[in-house]
C-alpha positions in Angstrom: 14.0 22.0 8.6 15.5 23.4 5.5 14.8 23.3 2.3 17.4 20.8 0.7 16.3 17.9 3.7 12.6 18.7 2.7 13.7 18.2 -1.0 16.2 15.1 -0.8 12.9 13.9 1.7 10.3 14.3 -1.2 12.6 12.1 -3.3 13.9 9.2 -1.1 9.3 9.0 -0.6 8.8 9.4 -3.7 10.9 6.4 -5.0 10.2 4.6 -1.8 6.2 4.5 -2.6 6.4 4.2 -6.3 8.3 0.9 -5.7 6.8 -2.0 -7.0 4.6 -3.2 -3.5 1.3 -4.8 -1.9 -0.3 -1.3 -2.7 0.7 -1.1 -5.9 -0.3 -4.1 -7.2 -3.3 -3.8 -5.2 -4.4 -0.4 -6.9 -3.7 -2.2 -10.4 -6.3 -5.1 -9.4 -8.9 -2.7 -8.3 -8.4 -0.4 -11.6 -9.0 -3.3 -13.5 -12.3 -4.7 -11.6 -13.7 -1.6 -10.3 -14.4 2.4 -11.5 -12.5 4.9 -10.4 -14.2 6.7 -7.7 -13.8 3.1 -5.6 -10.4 3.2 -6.6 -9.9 7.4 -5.0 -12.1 5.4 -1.4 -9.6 2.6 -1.7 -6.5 5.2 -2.0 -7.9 7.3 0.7 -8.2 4.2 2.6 -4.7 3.5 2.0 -3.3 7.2 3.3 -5.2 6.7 7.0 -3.8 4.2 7.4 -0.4 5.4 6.7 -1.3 8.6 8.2 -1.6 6.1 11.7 1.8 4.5 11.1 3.2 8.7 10.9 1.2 8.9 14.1 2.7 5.7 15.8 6.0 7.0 14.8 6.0 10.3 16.6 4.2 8.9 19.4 7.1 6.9 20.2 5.6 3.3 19.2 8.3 3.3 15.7 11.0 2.9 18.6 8.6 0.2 20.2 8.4 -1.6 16.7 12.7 -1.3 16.3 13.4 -2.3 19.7 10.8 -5.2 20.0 11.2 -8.3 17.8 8.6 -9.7 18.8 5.7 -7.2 18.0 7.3 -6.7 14.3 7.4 -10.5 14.3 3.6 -10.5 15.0 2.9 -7.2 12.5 5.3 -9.0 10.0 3.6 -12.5 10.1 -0.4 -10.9 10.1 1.1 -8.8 7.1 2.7 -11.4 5.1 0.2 -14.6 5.7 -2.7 -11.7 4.9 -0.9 -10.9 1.5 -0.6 -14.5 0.7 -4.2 -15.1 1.9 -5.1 -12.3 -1.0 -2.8 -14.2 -3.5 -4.8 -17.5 -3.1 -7.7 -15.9 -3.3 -7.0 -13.9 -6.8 -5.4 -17.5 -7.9 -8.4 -19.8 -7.4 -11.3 -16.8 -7.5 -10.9 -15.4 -11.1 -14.3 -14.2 -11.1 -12.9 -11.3 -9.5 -11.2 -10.0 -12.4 -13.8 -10.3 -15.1 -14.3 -6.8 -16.5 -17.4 -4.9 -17.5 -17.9 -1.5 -19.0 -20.6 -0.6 -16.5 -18.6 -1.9 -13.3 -21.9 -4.0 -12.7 -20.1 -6.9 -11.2 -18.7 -4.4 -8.2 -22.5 -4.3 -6.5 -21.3 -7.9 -5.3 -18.5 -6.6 -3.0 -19.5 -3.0 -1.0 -17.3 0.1 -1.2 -16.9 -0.4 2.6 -15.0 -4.3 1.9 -12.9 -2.3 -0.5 -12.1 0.0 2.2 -11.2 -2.2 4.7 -9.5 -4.9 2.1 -7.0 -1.5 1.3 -7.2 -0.5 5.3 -6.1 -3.4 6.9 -3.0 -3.8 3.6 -1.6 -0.5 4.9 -1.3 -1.1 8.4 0.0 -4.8 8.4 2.6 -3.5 5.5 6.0 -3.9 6.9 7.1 -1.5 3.8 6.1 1.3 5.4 6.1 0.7 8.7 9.7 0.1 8.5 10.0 3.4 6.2 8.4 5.4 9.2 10.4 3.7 11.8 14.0 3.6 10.3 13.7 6.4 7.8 10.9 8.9 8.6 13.0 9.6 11.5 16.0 11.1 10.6 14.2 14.0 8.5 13.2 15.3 11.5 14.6 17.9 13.3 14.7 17.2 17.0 16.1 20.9 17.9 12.6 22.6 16.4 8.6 22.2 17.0 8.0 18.4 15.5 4.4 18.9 15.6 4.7 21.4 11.6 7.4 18.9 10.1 5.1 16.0 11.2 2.6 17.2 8.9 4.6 18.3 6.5 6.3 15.4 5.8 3.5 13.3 6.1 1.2 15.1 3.9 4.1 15.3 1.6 4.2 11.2 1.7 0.4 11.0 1.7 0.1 13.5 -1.7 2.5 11.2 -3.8 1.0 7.9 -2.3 -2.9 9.1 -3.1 -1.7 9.9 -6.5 0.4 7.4 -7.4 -2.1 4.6 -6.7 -5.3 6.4 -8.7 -2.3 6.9 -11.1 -1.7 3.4 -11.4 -5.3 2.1 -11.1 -6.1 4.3 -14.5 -3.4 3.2 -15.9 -5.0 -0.2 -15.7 -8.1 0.6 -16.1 -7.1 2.0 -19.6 -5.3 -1.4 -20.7 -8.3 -3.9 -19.7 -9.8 -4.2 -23.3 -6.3 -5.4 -23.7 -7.2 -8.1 -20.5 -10.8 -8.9 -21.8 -9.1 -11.6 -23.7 -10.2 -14.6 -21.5 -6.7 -16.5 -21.8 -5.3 -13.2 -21.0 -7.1 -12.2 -17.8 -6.1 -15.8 -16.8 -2.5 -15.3 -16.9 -3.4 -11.7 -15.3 -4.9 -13.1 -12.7 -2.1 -16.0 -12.1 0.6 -13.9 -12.1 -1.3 -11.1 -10.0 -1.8 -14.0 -7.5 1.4 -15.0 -7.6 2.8 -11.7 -7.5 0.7 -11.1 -3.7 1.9 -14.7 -2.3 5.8 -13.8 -3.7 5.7 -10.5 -1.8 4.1 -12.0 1.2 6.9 -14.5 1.4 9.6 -12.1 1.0 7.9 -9.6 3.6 8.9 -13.0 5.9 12.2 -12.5 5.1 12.5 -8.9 6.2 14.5 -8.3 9.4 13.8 -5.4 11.9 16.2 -2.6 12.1 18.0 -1.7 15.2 
């Protein structure tokens, strides 16, 4: 692997993961209704399980996801109908928004339900399964030892997607005196709900690439 494939690699990740998403906009809720070292167990959370869709892709299960429709038609379907599932609940459970100072309203839902809430996003996430499947790939360089460009790309994708989520949960974080506006954090929370059932919808729409 050469130096220019590794640097046009860090980019096409880069704006790949940034991209407005079901992490993303995950990160931004839990920045908003949680402190910050949740957010860092929630982003690690995130990274394993994008660290086993790197894995299934070397392992030969990324062809097994492009060949069969019918397992990405299952990991689709569990991924969108879960995303919708969180919209719903983010419409019609507001409570989970309300902001305090102290982050005294998080003893109600364990560090471990955050875990698995961000866990179980990454894995069932047809935006990066199809990003290690169709596009992970073609970095590699079949010729040479896979085994040092695995982890090089993959702790290269893993870096930017750990710290652009804490990135984006501070970000939050820092505007929710703007949100403690009740009429505010209701159209925050609408919109956030909406924004989880609009993506699950269109994850419905994706088709697998052969």
């Amino acid at each position: 692997m050469n130096i220019d494939t590794l640097l046009i690699y860090t980019v096409v990740a880069f704006f790949y993961i940034t991209s407005p998403g079901p992490a993303i906009v995950l990160a931004i809720i839990n920045g908003m209704r949680t402190n910050m070292k949740t957010v860092m167990i929630t982003s690690f959370a995130n990274v394993l399980g994008l660290f086993i869709l790197s894995s299934a892709s070397i392992l030969g299960l990324g062809v097994l996801f492009k060949t069969s429709s019918n397992l990405f038609l299952l990991v689709k379907i569990v991924g969108a109908f879960y995303l919708i599932y969180l919209g719903f609940k983010f419409l019609f459970n507001r409570s989970s928004f309300k902001i305090d100072d102290n982050c005294q309203k998080e003893e109600k839902k364990s560090k471990k339900s955050y875990f698995l809430e961000s866990f179980f996003l990454a894995i069932t996430n047809p935006k990066p399964i199809l990003f290690f499947t169709a596009i992970f790939p073609q970095f590699l360089d079949m010729q040479n030892n896979i085994i040092p460009q695995f982890f090089i790309l993959t702790g290269i994708f893993l870096f930017i997607s750990f710290t652009s989520l804490c990135l984006y949960a501070y970000l939050a974080k820092k505007s929710k005196k703007w949100l403690s506006n009740k009429n505010r954090l209701t159209w925050f929370s609408r919109i956030t709900g909406g924004m989880f059932i609009g993506l699950g919808v269109g994850i419905l729409q994706l088709k697998n690439s052969n």
